[in-house]
N, CA and C atoms as an extended XYZ file, in Angstrom:
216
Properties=species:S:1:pos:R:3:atomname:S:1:resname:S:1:resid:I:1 pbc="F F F"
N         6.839       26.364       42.253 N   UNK     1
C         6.228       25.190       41.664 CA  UNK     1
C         6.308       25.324       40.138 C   UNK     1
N         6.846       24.414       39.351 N   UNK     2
C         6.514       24.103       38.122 CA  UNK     2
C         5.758       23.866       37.256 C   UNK     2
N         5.323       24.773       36.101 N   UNK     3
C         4.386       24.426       35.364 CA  UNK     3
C         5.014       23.324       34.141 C   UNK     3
N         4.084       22.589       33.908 N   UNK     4
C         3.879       21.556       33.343 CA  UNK     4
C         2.973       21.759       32.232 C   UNK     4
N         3.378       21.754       30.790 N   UNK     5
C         2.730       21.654       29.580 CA  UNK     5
C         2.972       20.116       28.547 C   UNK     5
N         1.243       19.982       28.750 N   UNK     6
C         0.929       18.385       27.923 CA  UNK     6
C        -0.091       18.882       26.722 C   UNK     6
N         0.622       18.525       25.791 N   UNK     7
C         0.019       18.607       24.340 CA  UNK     7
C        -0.395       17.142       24.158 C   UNK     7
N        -1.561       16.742       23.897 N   UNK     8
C        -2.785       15.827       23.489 CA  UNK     8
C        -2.959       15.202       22.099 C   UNK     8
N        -2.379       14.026       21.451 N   UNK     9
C        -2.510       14.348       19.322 CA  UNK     9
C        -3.307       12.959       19.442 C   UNK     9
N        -3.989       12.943       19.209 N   UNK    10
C        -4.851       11.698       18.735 CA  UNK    10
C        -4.556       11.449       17.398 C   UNK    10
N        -4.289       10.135       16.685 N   UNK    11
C        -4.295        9.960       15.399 CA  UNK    11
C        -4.641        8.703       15.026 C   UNK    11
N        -4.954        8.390       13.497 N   UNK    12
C        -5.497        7.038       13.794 CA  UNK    12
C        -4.346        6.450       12.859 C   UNK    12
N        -4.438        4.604       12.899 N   UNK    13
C        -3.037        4.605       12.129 CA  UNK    13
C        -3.961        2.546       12.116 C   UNK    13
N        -3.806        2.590       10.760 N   UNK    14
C        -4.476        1.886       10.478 CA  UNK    14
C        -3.224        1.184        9.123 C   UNK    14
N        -3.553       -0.089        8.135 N   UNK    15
C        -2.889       -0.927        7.546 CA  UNK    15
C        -3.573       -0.799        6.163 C   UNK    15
N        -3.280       -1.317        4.879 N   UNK    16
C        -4.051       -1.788        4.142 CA  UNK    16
C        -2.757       -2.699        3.392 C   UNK    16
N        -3.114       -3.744        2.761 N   UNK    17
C        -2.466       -5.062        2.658 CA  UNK    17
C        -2.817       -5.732        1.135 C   UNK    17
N        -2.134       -6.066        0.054 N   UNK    18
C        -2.439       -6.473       -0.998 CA  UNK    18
C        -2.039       -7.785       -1.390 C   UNK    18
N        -2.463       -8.608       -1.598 N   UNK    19
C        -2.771       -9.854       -2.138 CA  UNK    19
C        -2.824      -10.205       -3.824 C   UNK    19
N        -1.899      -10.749       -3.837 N   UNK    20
C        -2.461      -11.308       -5.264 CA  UNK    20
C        -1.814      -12.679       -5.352 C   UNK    20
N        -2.548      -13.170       -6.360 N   UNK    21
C        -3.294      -14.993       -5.860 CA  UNK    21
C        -2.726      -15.196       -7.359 C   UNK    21
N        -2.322      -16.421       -7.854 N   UNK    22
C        -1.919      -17.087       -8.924 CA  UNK    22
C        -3.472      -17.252       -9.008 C   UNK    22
N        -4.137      -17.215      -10.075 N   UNK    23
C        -5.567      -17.130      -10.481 CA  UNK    23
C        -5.524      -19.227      -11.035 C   UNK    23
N        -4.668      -19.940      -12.031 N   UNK    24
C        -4.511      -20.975      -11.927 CA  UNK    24
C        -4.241      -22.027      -10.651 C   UNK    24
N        -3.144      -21.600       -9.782 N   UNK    25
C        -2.879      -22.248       -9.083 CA  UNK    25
C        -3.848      -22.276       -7.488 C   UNK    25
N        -4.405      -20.759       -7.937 N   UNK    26
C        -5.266      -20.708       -6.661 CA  UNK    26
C        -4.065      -20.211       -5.303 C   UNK    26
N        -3.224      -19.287       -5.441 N   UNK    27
C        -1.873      -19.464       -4.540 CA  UNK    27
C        -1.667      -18.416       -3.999 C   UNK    27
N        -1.110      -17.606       -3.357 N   UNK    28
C        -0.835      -16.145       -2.801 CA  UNK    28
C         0.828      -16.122       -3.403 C   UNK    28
N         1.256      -15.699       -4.055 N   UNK    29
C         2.295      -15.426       -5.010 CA  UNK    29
C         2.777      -13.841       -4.243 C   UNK    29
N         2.106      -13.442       -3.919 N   UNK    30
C         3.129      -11.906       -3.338 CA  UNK    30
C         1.956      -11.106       -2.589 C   UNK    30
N         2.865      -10.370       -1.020 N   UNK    31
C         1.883       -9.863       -0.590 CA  UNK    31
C         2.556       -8.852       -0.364 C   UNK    31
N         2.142       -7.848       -0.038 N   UNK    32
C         2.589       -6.372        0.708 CA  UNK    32
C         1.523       -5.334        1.527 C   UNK    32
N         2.280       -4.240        2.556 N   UNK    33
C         1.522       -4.010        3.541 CA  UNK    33
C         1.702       -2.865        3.285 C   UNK    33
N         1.157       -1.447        3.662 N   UNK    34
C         1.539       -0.484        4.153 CA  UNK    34
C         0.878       -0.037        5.312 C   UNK    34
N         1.582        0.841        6.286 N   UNK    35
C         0.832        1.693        7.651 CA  UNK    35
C         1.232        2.576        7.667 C   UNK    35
N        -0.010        2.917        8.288 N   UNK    36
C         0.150        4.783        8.981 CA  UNK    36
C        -0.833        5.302        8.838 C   UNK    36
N        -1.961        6.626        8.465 N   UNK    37
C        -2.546        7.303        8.749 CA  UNK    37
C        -3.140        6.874        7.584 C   UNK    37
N        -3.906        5.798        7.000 N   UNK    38
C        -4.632        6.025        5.672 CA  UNK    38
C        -5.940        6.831        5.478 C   UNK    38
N        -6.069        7.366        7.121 N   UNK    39
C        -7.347        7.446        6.796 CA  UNK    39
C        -7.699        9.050        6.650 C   UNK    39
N        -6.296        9.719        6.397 N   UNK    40
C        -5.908       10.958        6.012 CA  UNK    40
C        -7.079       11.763        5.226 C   UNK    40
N        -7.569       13.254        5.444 N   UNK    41
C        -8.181       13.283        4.295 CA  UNK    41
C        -7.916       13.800        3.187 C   UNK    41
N        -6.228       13.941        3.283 N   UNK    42
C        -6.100       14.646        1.732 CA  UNK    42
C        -5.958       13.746        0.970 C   UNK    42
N        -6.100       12.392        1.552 N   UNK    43
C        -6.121       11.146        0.557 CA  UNK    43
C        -7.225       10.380        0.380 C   UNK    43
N        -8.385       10.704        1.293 N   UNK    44
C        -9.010        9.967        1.007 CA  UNK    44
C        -9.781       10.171       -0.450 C   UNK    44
N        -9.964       10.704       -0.556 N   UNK    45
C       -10.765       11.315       -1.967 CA  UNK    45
C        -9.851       10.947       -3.476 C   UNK    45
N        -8.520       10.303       -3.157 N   UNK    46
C        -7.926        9.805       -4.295 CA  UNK    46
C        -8.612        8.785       -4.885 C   UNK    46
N        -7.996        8.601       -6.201 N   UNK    47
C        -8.811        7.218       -6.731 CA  UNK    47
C        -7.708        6.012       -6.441 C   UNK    47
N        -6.840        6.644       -6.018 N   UNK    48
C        -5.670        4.876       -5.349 CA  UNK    48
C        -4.982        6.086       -4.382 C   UNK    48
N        -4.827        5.424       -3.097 N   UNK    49
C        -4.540        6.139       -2.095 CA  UNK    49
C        -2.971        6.114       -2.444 C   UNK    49
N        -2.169        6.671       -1.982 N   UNK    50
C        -0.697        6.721       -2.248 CA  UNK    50
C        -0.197        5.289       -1.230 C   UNK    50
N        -0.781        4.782       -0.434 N   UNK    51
C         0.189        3.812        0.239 CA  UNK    51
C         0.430        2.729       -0.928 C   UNK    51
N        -1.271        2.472       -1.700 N   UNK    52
C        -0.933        1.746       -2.639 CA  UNK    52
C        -0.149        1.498       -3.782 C   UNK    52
N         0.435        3.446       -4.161 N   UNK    53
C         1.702        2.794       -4.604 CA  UNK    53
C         2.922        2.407       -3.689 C   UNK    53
N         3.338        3.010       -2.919 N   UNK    54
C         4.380        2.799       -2.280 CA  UNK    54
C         4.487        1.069       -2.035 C   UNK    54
N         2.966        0.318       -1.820 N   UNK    55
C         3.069       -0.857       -1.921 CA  UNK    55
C         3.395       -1.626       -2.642 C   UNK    55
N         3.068       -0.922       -4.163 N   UNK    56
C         3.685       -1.446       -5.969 CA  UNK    56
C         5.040       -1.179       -5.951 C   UNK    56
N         5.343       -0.123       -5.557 N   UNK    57
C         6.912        0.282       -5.662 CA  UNK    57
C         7.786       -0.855       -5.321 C   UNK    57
N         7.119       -1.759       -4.535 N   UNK    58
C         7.815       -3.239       -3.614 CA  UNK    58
C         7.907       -4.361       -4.646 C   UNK    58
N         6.796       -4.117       -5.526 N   UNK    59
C         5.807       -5.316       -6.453 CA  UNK    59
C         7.433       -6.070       -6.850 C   UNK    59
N         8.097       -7.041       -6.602 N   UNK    60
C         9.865       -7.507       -7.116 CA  UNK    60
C         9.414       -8.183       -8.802 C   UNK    60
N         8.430       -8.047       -9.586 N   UNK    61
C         8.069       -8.769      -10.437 CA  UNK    61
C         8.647       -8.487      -11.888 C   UNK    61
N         9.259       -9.143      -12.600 N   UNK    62
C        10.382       -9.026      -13.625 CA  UNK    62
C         9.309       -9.601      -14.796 C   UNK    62
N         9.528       -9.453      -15.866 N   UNK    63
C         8.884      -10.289      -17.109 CA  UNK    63
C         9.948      -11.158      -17.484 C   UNK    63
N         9.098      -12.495      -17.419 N   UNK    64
C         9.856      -13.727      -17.902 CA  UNK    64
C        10.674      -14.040      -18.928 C   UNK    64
N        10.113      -13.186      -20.039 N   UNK    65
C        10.471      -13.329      -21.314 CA  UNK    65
C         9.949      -12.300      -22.405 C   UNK    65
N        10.984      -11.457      -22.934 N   UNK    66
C        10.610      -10.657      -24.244 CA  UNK    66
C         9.459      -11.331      -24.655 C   UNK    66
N         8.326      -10.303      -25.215 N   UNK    67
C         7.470      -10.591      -26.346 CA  UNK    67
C         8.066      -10.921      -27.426 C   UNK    67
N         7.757      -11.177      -28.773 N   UNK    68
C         7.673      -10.999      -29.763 CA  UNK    68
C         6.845      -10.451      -30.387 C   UNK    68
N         6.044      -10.121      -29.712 N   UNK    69
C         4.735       -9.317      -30.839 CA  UNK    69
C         4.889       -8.307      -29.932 C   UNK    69
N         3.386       -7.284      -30.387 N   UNK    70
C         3.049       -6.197      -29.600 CA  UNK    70
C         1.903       -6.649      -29.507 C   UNK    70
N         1.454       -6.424      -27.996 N   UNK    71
C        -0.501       -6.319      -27.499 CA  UNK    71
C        -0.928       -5.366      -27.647 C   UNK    71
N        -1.826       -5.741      -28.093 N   UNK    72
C        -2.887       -4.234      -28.881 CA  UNK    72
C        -3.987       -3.876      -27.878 C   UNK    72
């Protein structure tokens, strides 16, 4: 008779999702997602979890137009 070995992994796997809204138009202008394990704890204790960059890394947003000045 054959033995039979079952290894057991529970994990949790959860989303977090970013939004940002044309503040004039009132609009959803770009969204992005990330998944998988956010609820990790070598991340939780960050002050921006890493999915959230990987979610910026997506951000396709170009500047319209050279300044001419500098913002101070």
């Amino acid at each position: 008779m054959a033995t039979q070995l079952l290894k057991k992994q529970e994990y949790v796997n959860g989303s977090i999702t970013l939004n940002l809204i044309d503040r004039k138009e009132n609009k959803l202008v770009w969204s992005g997602t990330a998944e998988g394990d956010i609820y990790d704890p070598l991340h939780i204790s960050s002050d921006l979890h890493p999915a959230v960059h990987r979610i910026l890394d997506e951000y396709p947003v170009k500047p319209l137009m050279k300044r001419s000045h500098k913002i101070r």
